[in-house]
N, C-alpha and C positions, 0 to 999 in steps of 0.2 A: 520362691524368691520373695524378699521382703523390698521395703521400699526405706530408706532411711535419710529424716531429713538434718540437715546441720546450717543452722544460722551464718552471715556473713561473720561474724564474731569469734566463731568455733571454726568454721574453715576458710576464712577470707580467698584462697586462689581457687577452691572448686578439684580442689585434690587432695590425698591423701596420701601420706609414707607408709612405710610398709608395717611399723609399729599400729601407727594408727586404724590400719585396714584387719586388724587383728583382734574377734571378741572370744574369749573363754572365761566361760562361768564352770565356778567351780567352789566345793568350800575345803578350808584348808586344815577343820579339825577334825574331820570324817576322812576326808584322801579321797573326794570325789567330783567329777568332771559332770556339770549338769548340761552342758552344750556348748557349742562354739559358731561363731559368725566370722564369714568373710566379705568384706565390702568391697566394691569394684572402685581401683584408681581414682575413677574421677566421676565427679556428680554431671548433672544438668541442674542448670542456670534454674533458679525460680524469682522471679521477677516481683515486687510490688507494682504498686497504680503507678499509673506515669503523671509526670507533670504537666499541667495544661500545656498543650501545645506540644508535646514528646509524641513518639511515637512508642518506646518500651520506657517500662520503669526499670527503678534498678534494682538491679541485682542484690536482692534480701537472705538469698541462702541458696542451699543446691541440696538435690535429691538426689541419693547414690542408692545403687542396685545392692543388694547382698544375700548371702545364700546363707541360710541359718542349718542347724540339724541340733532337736533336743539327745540330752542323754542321759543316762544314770550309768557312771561305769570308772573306775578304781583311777587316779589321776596318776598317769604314768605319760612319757611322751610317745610311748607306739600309740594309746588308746588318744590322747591329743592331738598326733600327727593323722589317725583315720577321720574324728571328727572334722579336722579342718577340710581336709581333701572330699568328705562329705557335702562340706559346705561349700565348697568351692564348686563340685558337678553342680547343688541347689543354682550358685551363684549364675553359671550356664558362659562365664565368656573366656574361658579359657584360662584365666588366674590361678595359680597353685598359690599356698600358702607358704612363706619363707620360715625354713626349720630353726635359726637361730632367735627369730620371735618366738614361733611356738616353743621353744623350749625358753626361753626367759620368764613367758608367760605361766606355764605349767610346773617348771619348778618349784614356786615357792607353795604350791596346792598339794607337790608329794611327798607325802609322811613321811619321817625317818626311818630307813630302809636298812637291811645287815646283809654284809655280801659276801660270799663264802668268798674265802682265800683260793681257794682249790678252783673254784669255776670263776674266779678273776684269773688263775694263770691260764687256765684254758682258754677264755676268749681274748687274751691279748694274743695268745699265740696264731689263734684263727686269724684275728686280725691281722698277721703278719709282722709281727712285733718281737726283736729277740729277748727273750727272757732272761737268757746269761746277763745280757747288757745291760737289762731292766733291773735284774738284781745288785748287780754292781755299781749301777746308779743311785739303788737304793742302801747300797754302804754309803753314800756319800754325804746324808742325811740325819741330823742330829734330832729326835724329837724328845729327847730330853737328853739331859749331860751324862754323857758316857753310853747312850743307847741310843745306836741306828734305827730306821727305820725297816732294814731288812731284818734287826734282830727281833722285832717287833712283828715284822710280816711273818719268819719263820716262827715264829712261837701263838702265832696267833688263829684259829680255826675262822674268824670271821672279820668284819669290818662294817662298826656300823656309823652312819651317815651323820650320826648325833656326836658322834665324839670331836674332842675341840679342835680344831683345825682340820677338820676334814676335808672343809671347801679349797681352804687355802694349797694344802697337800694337792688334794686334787686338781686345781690353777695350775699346778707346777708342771706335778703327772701330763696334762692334755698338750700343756707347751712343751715339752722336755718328747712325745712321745708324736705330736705333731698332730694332735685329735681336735675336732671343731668341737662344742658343747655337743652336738645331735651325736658326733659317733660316739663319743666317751659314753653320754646317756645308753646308745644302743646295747654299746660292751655291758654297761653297767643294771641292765634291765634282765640280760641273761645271768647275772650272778646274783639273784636274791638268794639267800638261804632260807630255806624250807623248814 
């Protein structure tokens, strides 16, 4: 466990959101996760000198606990979600780390990725997801003029992450199919093509 201080400037109430209780180092031209830290809620008070005749000075900043863990390992959210939960036993007070940080945070660290058609229908299905409906939602979808997106899905062996409107398509996908960002990633981590 580490010790970590933040000025009254940087944290004025002596707490922390759940954004901000959130560190991963990682670089983003390589695709790799160097470590992640998790910092407890809330600090303790660190005090300057007191004024003549005070008994405490005031409050200049606060010390917050947090649990680090180094790494070298491929930036994905399974491999982000372990580090964090690493750091979190380091951190020792019981804090898990919130999956919709880690994954905002880790996102933009995972290189563009291609995912077989074929093991995206399989894990939607696992996920319990009807496919019939899923395809016929995806007639519904113009991604250019005169061409569906299921004509698109059927003609197509993969789907990769870099093509233009991925994120967006995907926006729609997670809302349309009722997925948080964490589970779409998990569906999405079991379909890389090889």
């Amino acid at each position: 466990m580490q010790t970590l201080y933040f000025d009254v400037a940087e944290c004025p109430t002596g707490t922390l959101d759940a954004a901000a209780r959130h560190r991963l180092d990682g670089d983003a031209t390589n695709g790799t996760l160097f470590g992640a830290t998790l910092i407890a809620a809330a600090g303790e008070a660190v005090r300057g000198e007191p004024a003549e005749g005070e008994e405490k000075g005031p409050v200049v900043g606060y010390n917050f606990n947090a649990g680090h863990v180094d790494a070298n390992c491929a930036a994905t959210f399974s491999n982000a979600t372990a580090l964090f939960a690493k750091a979190a036993q380091d951190l020792g007070d019981g804090s898990s780390a919130d999956e919709s940080v880690v994954y905002a945070l880790v996102k933009p660290l995972i290189k563009p990725r291609r995912f077989s058609i074929m093991y995206l229908e399989f894990a939607l299905a696992d996920a319990g997801i009807d496919i019939a409906a899923f395809w016929s939602w995806l007639e519904t979808i113009q991604v250019k003029p005169g061409i569906t997106a299921k004509r698109s899905w059927d003609r197509a062996n993969d789907l990769s992450e870099d093509f233009e409107g991925f994120d967006t398509y995907l926006a729609v996908a997670k809302e349309r199919l009722g997925l948080t960002d964490a589970q779409a990633e998990r569906i999405l981590e079991k379909c890389i093509a090889k």
